[in-house]
C-alpha positions as CSV (number, residue, x, y, z in Angstrom):
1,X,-10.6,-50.0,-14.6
2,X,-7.7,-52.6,-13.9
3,X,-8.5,-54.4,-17.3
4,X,-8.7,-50.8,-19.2
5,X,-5.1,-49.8,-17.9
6,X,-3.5,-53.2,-18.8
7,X,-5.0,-52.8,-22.1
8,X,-5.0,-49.0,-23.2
9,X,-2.2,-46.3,-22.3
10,X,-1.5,-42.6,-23.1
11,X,0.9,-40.7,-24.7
12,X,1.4,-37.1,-23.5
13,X,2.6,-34.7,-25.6
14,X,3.0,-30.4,-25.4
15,X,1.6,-28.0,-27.9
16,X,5.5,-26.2,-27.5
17,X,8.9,-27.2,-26.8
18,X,10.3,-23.5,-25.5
19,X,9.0,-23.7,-21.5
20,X,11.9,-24.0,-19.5
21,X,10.3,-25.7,-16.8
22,X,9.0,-28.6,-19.6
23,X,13.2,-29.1,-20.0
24,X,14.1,-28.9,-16.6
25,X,11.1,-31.5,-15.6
26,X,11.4,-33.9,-18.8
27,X,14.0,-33.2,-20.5
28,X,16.4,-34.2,-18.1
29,X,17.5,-30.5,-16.8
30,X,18.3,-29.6,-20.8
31,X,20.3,-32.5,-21.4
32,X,18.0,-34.3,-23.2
33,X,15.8,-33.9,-26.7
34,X,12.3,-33.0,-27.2
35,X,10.4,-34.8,-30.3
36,X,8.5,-33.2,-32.3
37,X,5.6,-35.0,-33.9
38,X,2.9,-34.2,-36.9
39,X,-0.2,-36.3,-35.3
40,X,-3.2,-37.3,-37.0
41,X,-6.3,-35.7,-35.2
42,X,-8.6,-38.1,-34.1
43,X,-10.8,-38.8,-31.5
44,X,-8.3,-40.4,-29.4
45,X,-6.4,-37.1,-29.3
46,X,-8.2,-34.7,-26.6
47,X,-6.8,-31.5,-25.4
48,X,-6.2,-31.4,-21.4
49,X,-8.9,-29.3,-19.9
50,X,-6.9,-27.8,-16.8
51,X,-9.0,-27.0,-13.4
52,X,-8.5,-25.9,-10.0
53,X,-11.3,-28.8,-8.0
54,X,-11.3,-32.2,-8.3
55,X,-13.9,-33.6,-10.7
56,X,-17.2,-34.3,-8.7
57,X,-17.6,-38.7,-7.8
58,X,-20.3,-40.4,-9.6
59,X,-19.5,-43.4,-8.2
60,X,-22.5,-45.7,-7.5
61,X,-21.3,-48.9,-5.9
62,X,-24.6,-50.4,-6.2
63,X,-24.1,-50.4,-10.4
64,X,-21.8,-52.2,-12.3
65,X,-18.3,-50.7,-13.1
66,X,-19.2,-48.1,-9.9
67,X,-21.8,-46.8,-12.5
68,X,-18.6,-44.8,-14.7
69,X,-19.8,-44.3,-18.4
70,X,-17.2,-44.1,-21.0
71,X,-18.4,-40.3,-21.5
72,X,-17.2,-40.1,-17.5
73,X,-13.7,-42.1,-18.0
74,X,-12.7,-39.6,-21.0
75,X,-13.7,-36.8,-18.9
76,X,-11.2,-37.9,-15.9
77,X,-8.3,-38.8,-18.2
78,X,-8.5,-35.5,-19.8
79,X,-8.2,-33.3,-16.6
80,X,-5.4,-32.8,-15.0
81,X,-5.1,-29.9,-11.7
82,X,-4.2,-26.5,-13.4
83,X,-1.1,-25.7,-11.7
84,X,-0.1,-27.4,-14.8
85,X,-1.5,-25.5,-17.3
86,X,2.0,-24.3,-18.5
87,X,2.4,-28.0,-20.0
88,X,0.1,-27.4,-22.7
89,X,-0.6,-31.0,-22.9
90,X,-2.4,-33.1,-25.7
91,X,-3.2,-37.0,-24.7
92,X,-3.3,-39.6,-27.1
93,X,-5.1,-42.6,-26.2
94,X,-3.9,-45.8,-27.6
95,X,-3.5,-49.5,-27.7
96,X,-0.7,-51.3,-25.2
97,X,0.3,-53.9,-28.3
98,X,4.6,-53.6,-28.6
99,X,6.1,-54.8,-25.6
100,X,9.9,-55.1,-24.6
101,X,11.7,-56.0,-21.9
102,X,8.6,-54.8,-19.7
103,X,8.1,-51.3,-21.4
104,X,5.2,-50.6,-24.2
105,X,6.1,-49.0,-27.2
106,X,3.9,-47.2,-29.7
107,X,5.1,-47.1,-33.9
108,X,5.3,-43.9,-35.2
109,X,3.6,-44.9,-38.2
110,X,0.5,-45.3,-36.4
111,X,-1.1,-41.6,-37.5
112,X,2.5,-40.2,-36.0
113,X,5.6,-38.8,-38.0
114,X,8.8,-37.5,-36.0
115,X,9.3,-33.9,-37.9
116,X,12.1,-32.5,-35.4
117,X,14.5,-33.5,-32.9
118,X,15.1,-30.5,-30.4
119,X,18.6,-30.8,-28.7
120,X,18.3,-29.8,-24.9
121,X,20.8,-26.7,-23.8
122,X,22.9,-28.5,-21.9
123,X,23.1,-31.8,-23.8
124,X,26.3,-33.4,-24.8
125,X,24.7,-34.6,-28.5
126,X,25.1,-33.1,-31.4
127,X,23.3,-32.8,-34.5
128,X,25.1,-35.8,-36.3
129,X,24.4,-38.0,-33.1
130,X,21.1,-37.7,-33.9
131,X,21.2,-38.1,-37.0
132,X,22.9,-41.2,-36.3
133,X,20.1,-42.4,-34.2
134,X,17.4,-41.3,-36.3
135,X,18.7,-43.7,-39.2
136,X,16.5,-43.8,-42.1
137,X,13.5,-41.4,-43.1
138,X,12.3,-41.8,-46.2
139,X,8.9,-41.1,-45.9
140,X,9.6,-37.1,-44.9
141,X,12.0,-34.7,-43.3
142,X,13.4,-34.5,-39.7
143,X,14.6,-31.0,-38.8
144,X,16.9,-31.1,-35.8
145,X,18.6,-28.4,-33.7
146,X,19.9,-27.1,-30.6
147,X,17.9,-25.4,-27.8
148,X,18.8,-22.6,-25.5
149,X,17.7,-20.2,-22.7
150,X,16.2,-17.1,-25.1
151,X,17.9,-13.4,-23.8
152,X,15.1,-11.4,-22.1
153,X,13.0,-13.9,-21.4
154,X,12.1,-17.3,-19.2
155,X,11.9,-19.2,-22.5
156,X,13.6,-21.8,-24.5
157,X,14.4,-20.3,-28.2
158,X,16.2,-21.6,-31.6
159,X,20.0,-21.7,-30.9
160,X,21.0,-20.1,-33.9
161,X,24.6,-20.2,-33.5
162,X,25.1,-23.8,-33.9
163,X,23.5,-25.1,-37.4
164,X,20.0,-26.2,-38.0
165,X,19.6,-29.7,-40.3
166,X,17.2,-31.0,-42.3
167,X,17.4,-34.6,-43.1
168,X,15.2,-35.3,-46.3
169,X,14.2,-38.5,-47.5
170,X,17.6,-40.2,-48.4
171,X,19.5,-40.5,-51.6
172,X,18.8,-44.3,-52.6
173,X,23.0,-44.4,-52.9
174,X,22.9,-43.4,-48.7
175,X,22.4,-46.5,-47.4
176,X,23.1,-47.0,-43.9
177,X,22.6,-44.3,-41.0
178,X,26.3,-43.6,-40.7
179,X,27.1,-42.4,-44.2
180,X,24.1,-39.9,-43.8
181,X,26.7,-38.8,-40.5
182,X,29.0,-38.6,-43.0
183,X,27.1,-36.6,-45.5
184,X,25.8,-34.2,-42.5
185,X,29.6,-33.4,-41.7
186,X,30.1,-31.8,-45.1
187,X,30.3,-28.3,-45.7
């Protein structure tokens, strides 16, 4: 198991960005962003299966590896206790191969496109910002906006007072990140 988690990881990810708890507990009380992803389905990608007991031990001491089958080890890293079941999560297993300054790093071109940058409530960024950050995408469109509490409900909705943005692959005159500012800026 120790070689398995120095080798492999997981990515976590939600099947929606509007649950106000996801913002408050990961998105940095709304000041942060939520990424929104198009993901290849594969078999690495498993849906968490949400439950109120603790899976049953097979442990067997006696057999190598405690006796745990890889059919076992998927089984325990897809359940998670279902208190959490508003999460909505989706795991992606993958390799631990990009690492910097102690932290492991997965490529988005690896079955992975950003699509949208969601702007938390209370965040001090603005669309451009991102923009900024986001750089280059020619390979497809990145739609971001701003989030906010939705009237009526406990939800997180489109704030449709501020403008939403869709950054297309770029002109081939646009070349660096903070012309495409720029360009966003314009009427």
């Amino acid at each position: 198991m120790k070689v398995l988690s120095q080798t492999h990881g997981v990515l976590c990810f939600s099947e929606s960005w509007r649950s106000t708890l996801m913002w408050s507990h990961y998105g940095d009380k709304h000041t942060g962003m939520c990424l929104g992803f198009e993901i290849e389905d594969n078999d690495y990608l498993t849906k968490i299966d949400y439950a109120w007991k603790r899976l049953q031990s097979p442990i067997d001491f006696s057999k190598p590896l405690g006796g745990v089958d890889k059919a076992m080890m998927v089984k325990c890293l897809n359940v998670k206790y279902s208190g959490w079941k508003y999460e909505k999560e989706r795991r992606l297993r993958v390799r631990l191969n990009e690492q910097r300054d102690g932290i492991y790093y997965n490529s988005f071109n690896n079955g992975m496109e950003l699509c949208e940058v969601i702007i938390g409530a209370r965040s001090s960024l603005s669309i451009v910002d991102v923009a900024e950050a986001i750089g280059k995408q020619p390979d497809g469109n990145v739609k971001i906006w701003t989030a906010r509490p939705a009237h009526g409900t406990f939800n997180m909705c489109t704030n449709l007072d501020l403008p939403k943005q869709t950054i297309q692959g770029l002109d081939p005159t646009i070349k660096e990140s903070r012309q495409l500012a720029e360009a966003l800026r314009q009427p």
